[in-house]
ROSEDREN-971479 format. One record per residue (C-alpha): x, y, z. Coordinates in steps of 0.1 Angstrom, whole numbers, plus 2048, in hexadecimal, padded with zeros to 3 digits. Example, Ala and Ser with C-alpha at 12.3 -4.5 7.8 and 13.67 -1.06 7.14 Angstrom:
<pts>
87B7D384E8897F5847
</pts>
This chain:
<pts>
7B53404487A433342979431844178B33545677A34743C76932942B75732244C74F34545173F34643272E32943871F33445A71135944270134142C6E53334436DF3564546D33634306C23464276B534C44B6A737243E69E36842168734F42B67436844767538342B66236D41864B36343564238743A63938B41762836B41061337843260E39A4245FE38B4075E93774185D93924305D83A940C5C538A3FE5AB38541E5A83AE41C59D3AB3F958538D3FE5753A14195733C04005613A93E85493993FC53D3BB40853D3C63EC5263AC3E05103B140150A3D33FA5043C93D54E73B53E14D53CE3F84DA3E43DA4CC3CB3C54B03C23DB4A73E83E24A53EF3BA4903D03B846F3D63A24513E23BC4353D63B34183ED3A73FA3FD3B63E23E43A63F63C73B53FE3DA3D63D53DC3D73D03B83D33EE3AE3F13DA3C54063BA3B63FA3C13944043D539E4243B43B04303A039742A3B437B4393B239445639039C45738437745B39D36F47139538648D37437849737838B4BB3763AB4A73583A64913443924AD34C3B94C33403CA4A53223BC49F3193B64C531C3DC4C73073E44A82EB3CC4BB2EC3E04DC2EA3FF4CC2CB3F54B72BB3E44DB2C24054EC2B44164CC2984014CE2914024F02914264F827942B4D82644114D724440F4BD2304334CE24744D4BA22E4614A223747848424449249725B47D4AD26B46B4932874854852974804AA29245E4A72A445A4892BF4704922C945B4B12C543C49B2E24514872F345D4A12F443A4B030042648F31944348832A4414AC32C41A4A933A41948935043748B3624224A836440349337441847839142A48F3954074A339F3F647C3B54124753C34184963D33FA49C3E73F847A3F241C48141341448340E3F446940341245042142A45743B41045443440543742D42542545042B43045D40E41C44B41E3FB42640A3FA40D41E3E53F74264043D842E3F13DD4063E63DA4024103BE4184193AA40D3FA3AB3E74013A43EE4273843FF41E3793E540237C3CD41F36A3EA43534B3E84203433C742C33D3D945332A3F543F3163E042B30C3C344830C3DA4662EF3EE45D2DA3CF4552E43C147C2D93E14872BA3E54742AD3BE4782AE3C44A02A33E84A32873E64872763CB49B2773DC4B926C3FF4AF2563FC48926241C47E24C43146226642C44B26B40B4302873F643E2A23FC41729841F41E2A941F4402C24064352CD42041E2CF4394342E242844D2F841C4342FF43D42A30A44644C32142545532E43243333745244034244C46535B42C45A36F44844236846046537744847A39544146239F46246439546848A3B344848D3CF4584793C747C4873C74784AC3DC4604C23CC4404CB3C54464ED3B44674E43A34564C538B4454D837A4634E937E4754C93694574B834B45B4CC34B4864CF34D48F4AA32D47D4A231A4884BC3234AD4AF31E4A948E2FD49749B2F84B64B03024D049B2EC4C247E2CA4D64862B24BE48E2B74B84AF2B74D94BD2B04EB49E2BA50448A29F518491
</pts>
């Protein structure tokens, strides 16, 4: 009997060894998947520290935001040769048809219509230019407003660079159409003039590109001048 129970005891002793050993397992298992849970806690945790980190990071000023803009303009302006070589090809056939339908026989009474097409002509060419630059970073403009950039840092730098069409496009326009017409009046006086109205048709056009949908921008380009052209009393008049 004592034999018996000797080997029966014997035969207990592995079985709880046995459980002890899986009980062990499970918990040494346990631990581990608590341990690769944690990890996975920390690193997202430090992920979203970062996007938080890069979010609150320091944006830079208006002044500097100017500048970016500045140089990215540029860069862009005398990049896109097909653009400027459109833009001034235009401002030449205008002042040819100018030129052209005028010629050098308009007296003193003929020459308030004449200068108003010359206006209306210089304002319809350059109000396109000036809704073609803005249209095609509509989207550009909107996104990154969205993100927080001053925007009067972005519209300021794209007209600085926009002076360079109002200053030089007048003088294409003039040097063609003053040769072909010798108008009564002194060649800075009707560079100043027609700068005055590139002036005034770019801003035109700007706002023509954010106001109306691209595809209706276009028409919208070339009708508002010739009402305001119109509608200005010289051509019919007041009277």
């Amino acid at each position: 009997v004592d034999l018996l129970t000797a080997k029966a005891d014997d035969a207990k002793e592995p079985e709880a060894e046995n459980t002890l050993n899986v009980s062990e397992a499970i918990e040494e298992e346990e631990r581990e998947q608590s341990k690769v849970a944690e990890d996975d806690e920390s690193s997202s945790i430090e992920v979203v520290g970062e996007f938080r980190l890069r979010k609150k990071a320091p944006v830079p000023g208006g002044w500097a935001q100017f500048r970016i803009f500045l140089r990215r303009e540029k860069t862009k302006y005398f990049r896109d040769y097909d653009a400027v070589v459109m833009d001034v090809g235009l401002i030449v056939l205008g002042a040819l048809v100018c030129g052209v339908i005028y010629g050098t026989q308009v007296g003193l009474g003929g020459m308030p219509v004449q200068y108003l097409f010359t206006c209306l002509i210089i304002s319809m060419l350059t109000t396109t230019i000036g809704m073609s630059k803005f249209a095609r970073e509509r989207e550009l403009f909107w996104r990154e407003a969205s993100w927080g950039v001053n925007r009067l840092s972005f519209y300021v730098a794209k007209n600085v660079m926009g002076l360079l069409d109002t200053i030089l496009l007048p003088v294409v326009f003039i040097a063609v159409y003053y040769l072909l017409s010798l108008p009564e009046q002194l060649p800075h006086e009707l560079y100043a003039t027609l700068t005055l109205v590139a002036w005034y048709s770019m801003g035109l056009g700007q706002l023509i590109a954010l106001s109306f949908h691209p595809k209706s921008a276009q028409l919208a380009a070339v009708i508002v001048p010739l009402l305001f052209g119109f509608l200005g009393g010289v051509d019919p008049s007041l009277a």
